[in-house]
C-alpha positions in Angstrom: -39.4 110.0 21.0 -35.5 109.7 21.8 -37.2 110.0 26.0 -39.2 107.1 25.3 -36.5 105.1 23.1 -34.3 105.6 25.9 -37.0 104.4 28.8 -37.6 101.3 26.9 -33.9 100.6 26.8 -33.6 101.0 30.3 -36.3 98.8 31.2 -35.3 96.2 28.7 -31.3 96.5 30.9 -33.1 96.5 34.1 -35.1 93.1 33.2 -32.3 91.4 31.8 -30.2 92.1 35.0 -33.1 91.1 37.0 -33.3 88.0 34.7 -29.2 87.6 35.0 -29.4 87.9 38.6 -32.1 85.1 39.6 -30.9 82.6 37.1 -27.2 83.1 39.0 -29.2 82.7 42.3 -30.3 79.4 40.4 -27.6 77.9 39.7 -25.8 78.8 43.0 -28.6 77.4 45.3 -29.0 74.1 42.7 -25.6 72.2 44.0 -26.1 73.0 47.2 -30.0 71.3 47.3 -28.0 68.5 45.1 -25.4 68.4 47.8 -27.6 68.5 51.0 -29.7 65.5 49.2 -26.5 63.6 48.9 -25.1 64.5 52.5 -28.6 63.2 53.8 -28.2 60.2 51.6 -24.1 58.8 52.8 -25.3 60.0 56.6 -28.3 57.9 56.6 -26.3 55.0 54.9 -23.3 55.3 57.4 -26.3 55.3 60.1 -27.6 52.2 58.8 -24.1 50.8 58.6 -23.4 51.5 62.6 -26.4 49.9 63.2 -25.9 46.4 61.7 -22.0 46.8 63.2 -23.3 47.6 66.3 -25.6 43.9 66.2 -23.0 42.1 64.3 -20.6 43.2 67.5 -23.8 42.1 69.8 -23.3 38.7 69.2 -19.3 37.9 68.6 -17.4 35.5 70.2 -20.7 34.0 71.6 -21.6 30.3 71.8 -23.1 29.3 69.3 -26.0 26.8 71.1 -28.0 25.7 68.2 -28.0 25.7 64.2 -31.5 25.4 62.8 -32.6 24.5 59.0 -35.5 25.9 57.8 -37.0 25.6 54.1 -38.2 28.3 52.2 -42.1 28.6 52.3 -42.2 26.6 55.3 -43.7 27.9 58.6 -41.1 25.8 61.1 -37.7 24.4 61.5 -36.9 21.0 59.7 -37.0 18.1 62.5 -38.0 14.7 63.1 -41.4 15.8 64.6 -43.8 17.3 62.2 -44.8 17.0 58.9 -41.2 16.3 57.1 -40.5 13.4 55.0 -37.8 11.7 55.7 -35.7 12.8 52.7 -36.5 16.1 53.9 -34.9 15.6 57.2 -32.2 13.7 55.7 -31.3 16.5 53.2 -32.1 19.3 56.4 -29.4 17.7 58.5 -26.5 17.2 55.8 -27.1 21.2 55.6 -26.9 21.7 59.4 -23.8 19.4 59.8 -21.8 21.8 56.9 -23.3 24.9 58.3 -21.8 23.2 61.6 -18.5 22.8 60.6 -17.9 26.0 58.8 -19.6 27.8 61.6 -17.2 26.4 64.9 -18.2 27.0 68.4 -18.0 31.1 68.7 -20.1 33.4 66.5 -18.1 35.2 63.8 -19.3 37.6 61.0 -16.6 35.5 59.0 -17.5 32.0 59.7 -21.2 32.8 59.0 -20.2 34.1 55.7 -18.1 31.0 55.8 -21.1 28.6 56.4 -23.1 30.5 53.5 -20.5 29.8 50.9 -20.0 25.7 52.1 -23.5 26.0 51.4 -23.7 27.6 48.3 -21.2 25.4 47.4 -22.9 21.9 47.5 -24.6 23.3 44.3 -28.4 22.2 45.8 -29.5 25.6 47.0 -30.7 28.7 45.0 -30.5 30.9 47.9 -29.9 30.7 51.9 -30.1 33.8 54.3 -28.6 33.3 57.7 -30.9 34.7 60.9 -29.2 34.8 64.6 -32.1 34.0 67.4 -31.3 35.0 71.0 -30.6 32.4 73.4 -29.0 34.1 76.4 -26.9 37.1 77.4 -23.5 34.8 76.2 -25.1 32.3 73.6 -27.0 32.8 70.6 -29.1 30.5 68.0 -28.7 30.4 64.2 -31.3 29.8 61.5 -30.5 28.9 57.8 -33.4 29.5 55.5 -32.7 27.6 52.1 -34.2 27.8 48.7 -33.3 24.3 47.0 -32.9 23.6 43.6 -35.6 21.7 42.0 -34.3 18.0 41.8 -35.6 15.1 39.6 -36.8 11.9 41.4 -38.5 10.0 39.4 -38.4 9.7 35.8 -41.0 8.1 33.2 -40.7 8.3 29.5 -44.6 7.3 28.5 -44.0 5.3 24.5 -47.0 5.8 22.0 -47.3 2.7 19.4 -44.1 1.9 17.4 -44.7 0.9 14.2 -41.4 -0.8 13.1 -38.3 -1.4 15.0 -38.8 -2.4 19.0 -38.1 1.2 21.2 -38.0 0.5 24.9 -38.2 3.0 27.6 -34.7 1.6 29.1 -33.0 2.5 25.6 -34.3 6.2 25.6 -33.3 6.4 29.8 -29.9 5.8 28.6 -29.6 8.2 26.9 -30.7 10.8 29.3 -27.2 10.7 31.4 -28.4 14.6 32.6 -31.5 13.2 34.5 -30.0 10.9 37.2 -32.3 10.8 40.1 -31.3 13.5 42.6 -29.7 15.8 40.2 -30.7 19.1 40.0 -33.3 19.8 37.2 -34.6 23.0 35.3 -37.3 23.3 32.0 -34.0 23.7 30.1 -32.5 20.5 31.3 -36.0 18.8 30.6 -36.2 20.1 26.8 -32.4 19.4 26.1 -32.8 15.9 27.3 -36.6 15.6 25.2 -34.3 17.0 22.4 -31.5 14.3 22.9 -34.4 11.5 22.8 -35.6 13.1 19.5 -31.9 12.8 18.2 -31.7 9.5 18.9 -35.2 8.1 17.8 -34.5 10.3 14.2 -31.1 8.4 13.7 -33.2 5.3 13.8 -35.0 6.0 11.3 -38.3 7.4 13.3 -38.3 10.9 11.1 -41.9 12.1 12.5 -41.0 11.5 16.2 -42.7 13.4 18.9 -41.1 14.1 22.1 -43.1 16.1 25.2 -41.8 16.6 28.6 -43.9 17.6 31.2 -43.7 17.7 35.4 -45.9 16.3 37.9 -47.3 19.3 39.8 -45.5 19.6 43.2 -47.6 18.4 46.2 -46.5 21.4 49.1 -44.6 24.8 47.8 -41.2 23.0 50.2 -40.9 20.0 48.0 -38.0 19.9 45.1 -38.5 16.3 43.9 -41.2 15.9 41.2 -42.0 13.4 39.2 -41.0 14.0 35.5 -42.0 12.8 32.3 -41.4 11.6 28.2 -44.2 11.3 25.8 -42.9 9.8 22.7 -45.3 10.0 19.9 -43.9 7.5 17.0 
């Protein structure tokens, strides 16, 4: 009995070492996969970090020939010949003369950052990414691709019947001093102004006034200047 009290024992040491031993080989292997995987990780990123250095480098200090303006969603570069209306190109080539300016005669990581933010900062443009085109072994081409901001052109506030006191559609435009033609325009700038029309018809009295906005659907996926409209129910 004591034989096999003390076999048992032993087996019950000998697993627990056993047990002891791989759970230490564990958790001393564990960093090191943890480690390898972030050592992989920093050297691919520092690869990927030579890389663009290396094709920034490629280009600086060359001339810069050319500075092209293309739309987003657009298959070609904005210019008199094709399909562009002529706000279009008029809009295209304030953004290439800033771009211009910012940008100077040599290529410079800098000054194209430069141009970005002159760009960013007429507060027209969502978004812009900057592409370099190769034009020859001491000149290179630059293309802006720009995401405008949605901009209202035209604006028509529709007036069911008033019963009442005269409401005109030139007193309810005044009041939408947010909607100026070419200003930049959102759903939330549409239903503040429909709620500043609502303010103003209610302190005149009309108490069950209805106002609706709504936007003509854009014609091509590159145009920013839709129609928008009022529906004033009385």
């Amino acid at each position: 009995m004591n034989r096999r009290n003390a076999k048992t024992q032993r087996k019950t040491v000998e697993n627990g070492k056993w047990k002891m031993e791989n759970a230490k080989a564990y958790v001393f292997r564990f960093p090191f996969s943890v480690f390898r995987f972030f050592a992989l990780f920093f050297l691919l990123a520092a690869y990927c970090s030579l890389l663009n250095a290396h094709a920034q480098s490629k280009y600086e200090d060359r001339t810069i020939l050319n500075v092209y303006i293309r739309f987003e969603n657009a298959d070609r570069d904005v210019s008199n010949e094709g399909p562009f209306q002529i706000r279009d190109i008029s809009a295209a080539e304030q953004f290439r003369a800033i771009a211009r300016s910012a940008l100077g005669e040599k290529y410079s990581v800098v000054k194209t950052r430069d141009a970005l933010q002159a760009l960013y900062d007429t507060e027209r443009i969502v978004s812009v990414t900057a592409q370099r085109i190769e034009s020859g072994p001491a000149s290179v081409d630059l293309r802006f691709i720009i995401k405008r901001k949605t901009q209202a052109e035209k604006i028509n506030i529709v007036i069911g019947n008033t019963i009442g006191d005269e409401v005109t559609e030139q007193q309810l435009l005044l009041k939408l001093n947010l909607l100026n033609p070419g200003t930049s325009i959102t759903e939330q700038t549409l239903r503040n102004n429909a709620d500043l029309i609502q303010a103003y018809l209610r302190d005149r009295g009309f108490f069950n006034s209805e106002v609706t906005f709504a936007q003509q659907p854009l014609s091509s996926q590159t145009e920013v200047n839709p129609a928008n409209y009022f529906r004033v129910k009385l």
